[in-house]
C-alpha positions in Angstrom: 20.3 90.0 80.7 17.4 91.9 79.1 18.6 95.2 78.0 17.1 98.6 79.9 17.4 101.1 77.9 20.1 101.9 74.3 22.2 105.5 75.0 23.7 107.9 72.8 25.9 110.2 74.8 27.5 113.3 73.8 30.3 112.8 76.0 31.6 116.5 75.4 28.4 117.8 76.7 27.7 120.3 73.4 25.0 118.2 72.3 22.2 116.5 73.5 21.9 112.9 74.3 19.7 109.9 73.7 18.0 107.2 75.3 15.7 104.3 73.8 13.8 103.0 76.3 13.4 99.3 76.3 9.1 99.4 77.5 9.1 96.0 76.5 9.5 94.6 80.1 6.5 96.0 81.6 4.4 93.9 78.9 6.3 90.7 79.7 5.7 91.3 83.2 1.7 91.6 83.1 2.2 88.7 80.4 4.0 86.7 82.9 1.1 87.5 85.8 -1.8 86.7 83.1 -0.3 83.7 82.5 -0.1 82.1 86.0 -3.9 83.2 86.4 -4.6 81.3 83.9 -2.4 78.4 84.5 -4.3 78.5 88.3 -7.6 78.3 86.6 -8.5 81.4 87.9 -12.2 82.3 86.7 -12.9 85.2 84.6 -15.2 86.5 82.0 -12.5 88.3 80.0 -9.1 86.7 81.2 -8.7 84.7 78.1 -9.2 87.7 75.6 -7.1 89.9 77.6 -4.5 87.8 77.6 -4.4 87.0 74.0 -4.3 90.8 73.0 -1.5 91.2 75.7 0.1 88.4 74.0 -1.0 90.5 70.6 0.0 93.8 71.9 3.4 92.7 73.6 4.4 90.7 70.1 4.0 93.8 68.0 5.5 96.3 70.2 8.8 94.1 70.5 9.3 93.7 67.2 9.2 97.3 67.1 11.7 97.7 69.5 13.8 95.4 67.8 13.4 97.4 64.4 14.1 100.7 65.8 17.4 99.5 68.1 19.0 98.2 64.8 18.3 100.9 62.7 19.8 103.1 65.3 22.8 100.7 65.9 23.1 101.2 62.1 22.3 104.4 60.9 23.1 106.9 64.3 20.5 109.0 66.0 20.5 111.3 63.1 19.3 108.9 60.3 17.6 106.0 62.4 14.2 106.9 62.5 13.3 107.0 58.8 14.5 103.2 57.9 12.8 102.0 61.3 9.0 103.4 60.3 9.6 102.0 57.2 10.1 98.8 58.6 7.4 99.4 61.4 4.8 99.8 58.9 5.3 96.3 57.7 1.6 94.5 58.2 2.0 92.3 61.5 2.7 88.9 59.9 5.7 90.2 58.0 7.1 92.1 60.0 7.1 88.8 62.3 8.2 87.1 59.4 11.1 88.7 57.8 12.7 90.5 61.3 15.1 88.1 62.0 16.3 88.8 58.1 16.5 92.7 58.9 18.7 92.4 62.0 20.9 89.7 60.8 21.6 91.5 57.1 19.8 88.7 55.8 22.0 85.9 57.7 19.1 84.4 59.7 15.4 83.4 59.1 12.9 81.7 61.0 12.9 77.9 61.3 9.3 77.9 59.8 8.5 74.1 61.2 9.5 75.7 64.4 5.9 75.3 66.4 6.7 78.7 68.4 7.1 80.5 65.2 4.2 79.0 63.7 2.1 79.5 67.1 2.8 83.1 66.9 1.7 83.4 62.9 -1.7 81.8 64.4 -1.6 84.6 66.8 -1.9 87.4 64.6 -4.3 85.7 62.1 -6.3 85.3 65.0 -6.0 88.6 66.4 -7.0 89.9 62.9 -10.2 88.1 63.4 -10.8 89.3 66.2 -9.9 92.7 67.0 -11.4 93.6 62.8 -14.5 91.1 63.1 -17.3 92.1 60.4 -20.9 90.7 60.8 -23.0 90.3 57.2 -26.1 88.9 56.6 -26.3 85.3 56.3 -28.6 83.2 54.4 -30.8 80.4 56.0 -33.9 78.5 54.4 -37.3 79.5 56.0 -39.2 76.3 55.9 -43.0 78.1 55.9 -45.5 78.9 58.1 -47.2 75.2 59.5 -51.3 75.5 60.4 -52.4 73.3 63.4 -55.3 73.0 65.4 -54.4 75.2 67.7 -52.1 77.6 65.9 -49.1 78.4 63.7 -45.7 77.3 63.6 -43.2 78.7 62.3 -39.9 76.3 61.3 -36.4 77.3 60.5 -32.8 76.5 61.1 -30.5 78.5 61.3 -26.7 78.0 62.2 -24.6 80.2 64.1 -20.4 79.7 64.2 -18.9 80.7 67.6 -17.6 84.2 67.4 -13.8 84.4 67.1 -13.4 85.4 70.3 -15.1 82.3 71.7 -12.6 80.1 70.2 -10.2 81.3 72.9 -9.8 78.7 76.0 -7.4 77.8 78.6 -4.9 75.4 76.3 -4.7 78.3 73.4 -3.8 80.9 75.8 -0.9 79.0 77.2 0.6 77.5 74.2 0.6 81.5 72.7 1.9 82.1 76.4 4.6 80.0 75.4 5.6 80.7 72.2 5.8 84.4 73.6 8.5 83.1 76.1 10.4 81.4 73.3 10.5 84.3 71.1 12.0 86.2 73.6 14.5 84.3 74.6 15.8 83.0 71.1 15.2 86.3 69.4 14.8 89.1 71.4 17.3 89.3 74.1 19.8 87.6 71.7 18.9 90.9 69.4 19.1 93.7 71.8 22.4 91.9 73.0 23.6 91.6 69.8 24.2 88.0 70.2 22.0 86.8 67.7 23.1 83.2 66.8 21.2 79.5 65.0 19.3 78.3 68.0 15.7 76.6 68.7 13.9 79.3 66.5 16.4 80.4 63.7 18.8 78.9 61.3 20.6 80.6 58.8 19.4 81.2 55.6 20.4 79.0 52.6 22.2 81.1 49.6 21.4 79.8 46.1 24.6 79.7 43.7 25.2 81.7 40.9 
């Protein structure tokens, strides 16, 4: 069951009360629809890319969530929000990386051969690429300037990679389409339910002796 919303209820009515909305289900849900489009071959100029920055944009905001329920769960209403920005301003790949390790007090990590996990690393290395792209000069070898009878040539080569974004197809989308679908199922709901347990994605972390 995906959780709706986290409360904190002044039951005496003195106070106020709280609510952490769980926004994360609108993503999934135009995730979900991107996906089938894509799935159906439906043409588009721009379907791929915005479906990988949904994928992007959906990834990041959950792990937000995720950071903010625990640190309420853990620290009250009064106290939460300064440990959660502190873990929210983690760069994208770590906070990926070491959330399971935050929720679980260190019990869990990522099963790093896990091809999810690893699919969603690619995702934001990718995403990097694409959404910070830089353009400099690039060098090239000017052959000269060729006489003929009839006129000049002019004869160079020069060799241009595919843009970032051009590297996105069909198979990509759907294996990052995927991976999004395992993570929430093996880390997120399991987290906001706080049910979090060894399964396809996480095993627990090995303690060196002392």
């Amino acid at each position: 069951m995906n959780l709706a919303a986290r409360l904190v209820i002044n039951v005496e009515g003195t106070d106020k009360s709280y609510i952490l909305w769980n926004g994360t289900e609108s993503y999934y849900m135009r995730l979900q629809a991107a996906y089938i489009d894509i799935l159906n071959d439906k043409e588009s100029e721009y379907l791929y890319f915005g479906f990988f920055t949904l994928c992007a944009a959906t990834l990041e905001f959950s792990l937000n969530f995720i950071l903010t329920d625990y640190c309420l769960y853990h620290y009250g209403h009064e106290r939460y929000k300064t440990h959660a920005e502190k873990y929210i301003r983690l760069n994208f790949a770590d906070k990926l990386t070491k959330v399971p390790e935050i929720i679980s007090d260190r019990r869990f990590t990522f099963n790093k051969n896990n091809p999810s996990f690893r699919k969603l690393l690619e995702l934001i290395k990718l995403r990097n690429k694409i959404l910070h792209n830089k353009e400099f000069l690039k060098e090239f070898y000017f052959q000269g300037i060729k006489e003929t009878n009839e006129s000049e040539e002019i004869n160079f080569n020069v060799e241009i990679k595919p843009n970032f974004i051009e590297t996105l197809n069909k198979n990509m989308c759907l294996q990052f389409g995927n991976a999004m679908e395992d993570f929430k199922t093996y880390l997120m709901k399991p987290a906001n339910n706080k049910t979090l347990l060894v399964n396809k994605m996480l095993i627990e972390r090995a303690y060196k002796k002392m």
